[in-house]
N, C-alpha and C positions, 0 to 999 in steps of 0.2 A: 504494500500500500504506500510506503513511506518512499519507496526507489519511484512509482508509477508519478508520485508531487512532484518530486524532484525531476524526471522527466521532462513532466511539463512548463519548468523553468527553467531550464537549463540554459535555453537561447541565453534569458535574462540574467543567469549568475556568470553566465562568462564573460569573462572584458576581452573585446576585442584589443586586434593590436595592432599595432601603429607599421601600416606596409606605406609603400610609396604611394598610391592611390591617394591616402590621407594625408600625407607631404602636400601633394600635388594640390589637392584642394585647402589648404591652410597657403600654400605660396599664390594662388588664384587670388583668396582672400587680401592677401598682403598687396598684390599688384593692385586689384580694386581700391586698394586703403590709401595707396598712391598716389594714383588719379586724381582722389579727394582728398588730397592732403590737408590743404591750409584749413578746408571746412571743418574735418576730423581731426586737428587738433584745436580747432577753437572748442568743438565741444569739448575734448579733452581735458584742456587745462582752465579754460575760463570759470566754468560752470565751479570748480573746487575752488579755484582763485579767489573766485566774487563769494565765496561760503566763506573759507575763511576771511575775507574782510570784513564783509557780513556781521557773521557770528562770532567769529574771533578777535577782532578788535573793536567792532561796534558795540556787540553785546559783552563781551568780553571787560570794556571798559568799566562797568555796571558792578564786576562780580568780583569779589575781594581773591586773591591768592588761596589756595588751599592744598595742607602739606606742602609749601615751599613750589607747587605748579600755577601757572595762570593759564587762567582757559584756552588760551588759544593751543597753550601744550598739552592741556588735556585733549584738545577739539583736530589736532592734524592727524592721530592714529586714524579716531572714527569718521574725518573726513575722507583719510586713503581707504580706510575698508568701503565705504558707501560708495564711494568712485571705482574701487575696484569690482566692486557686486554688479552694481549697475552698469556699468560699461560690459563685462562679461554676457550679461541677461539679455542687454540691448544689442550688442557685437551678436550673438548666437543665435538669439530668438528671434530679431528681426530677418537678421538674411535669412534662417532656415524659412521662418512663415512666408516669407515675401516671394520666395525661390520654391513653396512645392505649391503655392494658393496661387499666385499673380504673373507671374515669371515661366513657369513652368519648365526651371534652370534644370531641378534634378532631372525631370521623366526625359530631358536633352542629355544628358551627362551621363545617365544609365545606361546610355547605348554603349558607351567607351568599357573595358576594361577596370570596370571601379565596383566594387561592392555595395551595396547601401551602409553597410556601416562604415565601412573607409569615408562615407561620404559624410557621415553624423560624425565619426573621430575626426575628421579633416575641419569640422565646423567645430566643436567643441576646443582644439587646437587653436586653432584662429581666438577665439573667444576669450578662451584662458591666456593667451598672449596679449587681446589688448586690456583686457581688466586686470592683467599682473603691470602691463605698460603704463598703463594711467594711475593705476595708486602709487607705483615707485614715483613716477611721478611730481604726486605729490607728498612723498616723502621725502624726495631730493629737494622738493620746495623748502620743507620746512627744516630740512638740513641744513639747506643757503640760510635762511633765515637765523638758525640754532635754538629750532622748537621741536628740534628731534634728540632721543639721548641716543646713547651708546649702541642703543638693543635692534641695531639695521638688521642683518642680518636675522635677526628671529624673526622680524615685519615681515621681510621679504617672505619670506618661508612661508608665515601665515597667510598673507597676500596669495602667492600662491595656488594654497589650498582651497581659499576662500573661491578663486576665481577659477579653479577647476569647477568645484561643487556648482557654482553659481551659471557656468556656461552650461555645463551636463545636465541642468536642472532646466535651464530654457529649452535645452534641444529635447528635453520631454516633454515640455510643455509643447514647443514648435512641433512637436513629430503626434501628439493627440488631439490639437485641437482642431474644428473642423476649418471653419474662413475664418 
């Protein structure tokens, strides 16, 4: 009984892997990011920029030191995690929904030598590349600035992780939902 469950998720417990196919379609992604460069990095870095001005020195101004930080040192981790979330969510689950609803990029690309999941790892790849790109970021912002401590390398790390989870989470979303 327990082997016939298992069975029937098996597709779902195994992680595909990373062949040329899904290279292919993350360097697709990367040349399209190109194209649109100056666009895609105004959203990149503005939208965090004008937050912490915003929030961090506007409101910021407002709010007394606590434990020896000022808000704006509390406010640049959780502005690179939100930037990183969001840009991954946005990067994955727009092109995917745009490209199997409006485009109809995959049912063209299926013809080639690509797998459907090379095609979902290729977009998740992309995804997690630019939401780990955009919260570094803005943690190199707040490096220049010196409202980041010591601890880059563990950010980086959780960044990351955050913007795997957060890409592979849209591409489920983009890959169940109907228009």
């Amino acid at each position: 009984m327990i082997a016939g469950i298992l069975s029937l998720f098996s597709d779902f417990l195994t992680i595909p892997s990373i062949r040329t196919g899904a290279i292919q379609i993350a360097k697709r992604n990367l040349m399209q990011f190109q194209y649109s460069l100056k666009a895609s990095l105004a959203s990149t870095f503005i939208e965090p920029l004008l937050t912490l001005i915003v929030l961090g020195y506007g409101l910021g101004h407002f709010i007394e030191p606590i434990g020896g930080k000022t808000y704006i040192e509390f406010l640049v981790p959780g502005v690179a995690a939100l930037t990183t979330m969001m840009m991954a969510f946005i990067s994955t689950g727009y092109a995917m929904s745009s490209s199997l609803n409006e485009k109809n990029f995959y049912w063209t690309i299926l013809q080639a030598p690509i797998s459907p999941q090379e095609l979902v790892v290729g977009e998740i790849i992309w995804g997690t590349c630019r939401g780990l790109a955009s919260g570094a970021a803005v943690l190199a912002l707040g490096g220049i600035l010196g409202l980041v401590g010591s601890s880059g390398v563990l950010a980086i790390f959780v960044l990351l992780l955050t913007s795997i989870v957060f890409s592979a989470f849209a591409a489920i979303v983009a890959c169940s939902s109907k228009n």
